[in-house]
KEGUNU-64173 format. One line per field, with one value per atom (N, C-alpha, C): residue number from 1; atom name; chain; z, y, x. Coordinates in Angstrom, 3 decimals. Atoms other than C-alpha are relative to their C-alpha. Layout:
<pts>
resi	c(NUM,...)
name	c(CA,...)
chain	c(A,...)
z	c(Z,...)
y	c(Y,...)
x	c(X,...)
</pts>
This chain:
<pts>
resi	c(1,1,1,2,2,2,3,3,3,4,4,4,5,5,5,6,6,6,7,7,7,8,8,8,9,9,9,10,10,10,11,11,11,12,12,12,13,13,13,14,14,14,15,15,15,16,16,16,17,17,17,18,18,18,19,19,19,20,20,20,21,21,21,22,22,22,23,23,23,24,24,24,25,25,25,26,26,26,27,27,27,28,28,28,29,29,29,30,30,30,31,31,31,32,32,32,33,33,33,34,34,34,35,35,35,36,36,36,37,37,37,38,38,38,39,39,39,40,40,40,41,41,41,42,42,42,43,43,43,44,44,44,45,45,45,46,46,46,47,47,47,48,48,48,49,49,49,50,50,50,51,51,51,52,52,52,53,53,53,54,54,54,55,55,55,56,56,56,57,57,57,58,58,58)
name	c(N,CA,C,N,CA,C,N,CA,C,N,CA,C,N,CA,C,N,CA,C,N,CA,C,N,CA,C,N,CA,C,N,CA,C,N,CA,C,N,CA,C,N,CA,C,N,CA,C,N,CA,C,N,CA,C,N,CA,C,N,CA,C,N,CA,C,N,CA,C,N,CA,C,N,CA,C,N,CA,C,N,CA,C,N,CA,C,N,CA,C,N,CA,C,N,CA,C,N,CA,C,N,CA,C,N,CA,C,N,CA,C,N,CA,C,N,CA,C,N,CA,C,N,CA,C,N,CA,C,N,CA,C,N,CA,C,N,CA,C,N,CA,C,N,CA,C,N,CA,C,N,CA,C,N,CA,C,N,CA,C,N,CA,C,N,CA,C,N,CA,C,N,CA,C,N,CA,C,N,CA,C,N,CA,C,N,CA,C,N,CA,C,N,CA,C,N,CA,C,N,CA,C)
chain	c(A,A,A,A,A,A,A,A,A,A,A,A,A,A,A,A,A,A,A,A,A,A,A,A,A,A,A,A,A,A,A,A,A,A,A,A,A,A,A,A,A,A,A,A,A,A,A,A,A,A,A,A,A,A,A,A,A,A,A,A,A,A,A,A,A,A,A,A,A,A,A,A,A,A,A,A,A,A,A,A,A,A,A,A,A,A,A,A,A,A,A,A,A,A,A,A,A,A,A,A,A,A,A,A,A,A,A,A,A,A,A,A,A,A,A,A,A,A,A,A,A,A,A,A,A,A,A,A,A,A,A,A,A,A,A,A,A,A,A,A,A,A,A,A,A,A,A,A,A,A,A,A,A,A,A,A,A,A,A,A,A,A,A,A,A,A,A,A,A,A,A,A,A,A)
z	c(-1.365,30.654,0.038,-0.136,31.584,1.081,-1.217,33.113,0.564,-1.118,36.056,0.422,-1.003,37.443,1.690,-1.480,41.358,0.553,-0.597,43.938,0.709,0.158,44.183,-0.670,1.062,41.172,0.966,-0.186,41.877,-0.916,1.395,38.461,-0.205,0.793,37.402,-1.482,1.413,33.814,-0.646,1.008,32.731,-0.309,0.984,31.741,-0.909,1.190,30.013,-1.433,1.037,27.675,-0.824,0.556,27.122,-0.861,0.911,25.639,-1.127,1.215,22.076,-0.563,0.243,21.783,0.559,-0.707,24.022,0.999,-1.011,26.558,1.017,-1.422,29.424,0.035,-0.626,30.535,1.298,-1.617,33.503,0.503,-1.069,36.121,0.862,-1.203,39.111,1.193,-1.139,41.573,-0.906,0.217,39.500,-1.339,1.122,36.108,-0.927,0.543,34.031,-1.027,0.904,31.278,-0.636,0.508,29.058,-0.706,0.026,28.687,-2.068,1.492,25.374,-1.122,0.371,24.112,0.127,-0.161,25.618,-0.643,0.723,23.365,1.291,-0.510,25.858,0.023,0.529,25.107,1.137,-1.271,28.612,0.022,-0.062,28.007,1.194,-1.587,31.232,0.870,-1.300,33.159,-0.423,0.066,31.849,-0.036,0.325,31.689,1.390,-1.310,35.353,-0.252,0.240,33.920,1.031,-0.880,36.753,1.203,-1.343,39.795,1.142,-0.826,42.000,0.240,0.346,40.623,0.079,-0.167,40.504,-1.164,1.024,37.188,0.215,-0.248,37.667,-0.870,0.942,35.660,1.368,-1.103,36.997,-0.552)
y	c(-0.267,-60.505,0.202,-0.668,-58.654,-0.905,0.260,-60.291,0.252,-0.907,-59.089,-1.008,0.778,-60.284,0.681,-0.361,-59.968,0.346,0.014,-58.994,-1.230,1.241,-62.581,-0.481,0.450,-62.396,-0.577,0.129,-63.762,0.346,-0.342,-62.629,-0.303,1.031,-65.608,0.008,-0.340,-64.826,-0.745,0.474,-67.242,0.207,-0.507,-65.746,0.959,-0.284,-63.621,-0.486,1.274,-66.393,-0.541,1.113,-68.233,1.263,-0.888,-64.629,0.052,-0.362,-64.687,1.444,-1.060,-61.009,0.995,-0.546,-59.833,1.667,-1.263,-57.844,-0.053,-0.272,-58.950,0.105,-0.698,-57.064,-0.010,-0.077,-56.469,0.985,-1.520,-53.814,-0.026,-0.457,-52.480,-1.390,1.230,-55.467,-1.113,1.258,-57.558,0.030,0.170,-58.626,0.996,-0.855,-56.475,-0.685,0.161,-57.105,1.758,-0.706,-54.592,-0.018,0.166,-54.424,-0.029,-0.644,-52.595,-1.395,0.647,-55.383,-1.468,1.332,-58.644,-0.455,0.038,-60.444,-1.062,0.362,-62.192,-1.247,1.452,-65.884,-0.910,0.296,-66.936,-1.098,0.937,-68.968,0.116,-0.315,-66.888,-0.998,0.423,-68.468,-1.166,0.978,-71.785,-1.095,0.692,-75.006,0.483,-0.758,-73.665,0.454,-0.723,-71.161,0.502,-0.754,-69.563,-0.316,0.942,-71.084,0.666,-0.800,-68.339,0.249,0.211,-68.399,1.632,-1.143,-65.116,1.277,-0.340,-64.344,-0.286,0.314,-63.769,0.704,-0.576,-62.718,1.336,-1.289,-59.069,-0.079)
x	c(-0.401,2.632,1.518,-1.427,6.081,0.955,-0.390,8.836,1.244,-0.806,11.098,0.913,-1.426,14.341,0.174,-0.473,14.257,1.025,-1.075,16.237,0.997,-0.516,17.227,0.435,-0.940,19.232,1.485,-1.542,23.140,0.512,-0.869,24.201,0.661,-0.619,25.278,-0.013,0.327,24.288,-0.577,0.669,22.316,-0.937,1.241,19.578,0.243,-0.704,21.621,0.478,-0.514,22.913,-1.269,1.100,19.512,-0.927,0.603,17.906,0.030,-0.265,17.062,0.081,0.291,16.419,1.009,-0.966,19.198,-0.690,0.691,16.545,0.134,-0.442,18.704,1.139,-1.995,21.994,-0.263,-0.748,23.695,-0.421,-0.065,22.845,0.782,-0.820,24.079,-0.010,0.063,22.518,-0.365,0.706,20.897,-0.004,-0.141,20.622,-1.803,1.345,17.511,-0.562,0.891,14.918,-0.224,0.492,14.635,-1.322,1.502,10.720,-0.275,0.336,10.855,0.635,-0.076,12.843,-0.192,0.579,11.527,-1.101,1.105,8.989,-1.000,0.898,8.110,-0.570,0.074,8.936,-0.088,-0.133,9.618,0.627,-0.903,12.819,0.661,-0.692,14.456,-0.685,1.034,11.488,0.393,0.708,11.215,1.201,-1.340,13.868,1.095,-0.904,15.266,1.193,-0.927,17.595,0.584,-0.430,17.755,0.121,0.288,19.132,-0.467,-0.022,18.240,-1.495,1.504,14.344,-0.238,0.333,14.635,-0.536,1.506,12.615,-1.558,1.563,9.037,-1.258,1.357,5.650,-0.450,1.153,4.531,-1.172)
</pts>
């Protein structure tokens, strides 16, 4: 299952940081997942990386 950074990012960066694979950069609003490179471990999600909760399973 794929997962998505909302429009409820703050792009604070930590889910940036906690990526082993480096399949999340910066965008324009919000922080991204590059699909092609996420395996799909679900460290973004898990351990409340994200204070914003704004990683989710599509």
């Amino acid at each position: 299952m794929a997962y998505k950074i909302t429009e409820y990012c703050v792009k604070c960066g930590s889910c940036f940081f906690i990526c082993p694979v480096a399949a999340i950069s910066e965008g324009q609003d919000t922080y991204v997942i590059d699909q092609e490179k996420c395996t799909q471990c679900g460290k973004c999600l898990t351990d409340n990386h994200c204070p914003a909760w704004a990683i989710v399973k599509e």
